[in-house]
C-alpha positions, 0 to 999 in steps of 0.5 A: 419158384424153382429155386424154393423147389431146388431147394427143398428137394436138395435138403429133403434128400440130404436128410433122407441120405444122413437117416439111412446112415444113422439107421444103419450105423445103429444096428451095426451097434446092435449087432456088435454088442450082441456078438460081445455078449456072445463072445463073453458066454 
């Protein structure tokens, strides 16, 4: 029982850590074509 506990919290928390890394990288995408756009005005 612990270790299906363990378990779900590890992998909970492995999905938690790569969501925050794909949010940001997404806006740090954001931020640079608006920069470009920007650059190219």
């Amino acid at each position: 029982m612990f270790r299906k506990i363990m378990t779900m919290v590890l992998i909970g928390g492995s999905i938690a850590i790569a969501a925050c890394n794909t949010v940001r990288g997404a806006g740090d995408d954001v931020k640079s074509a608006a920069n470009a756009v920007d650059n190219a005005t």
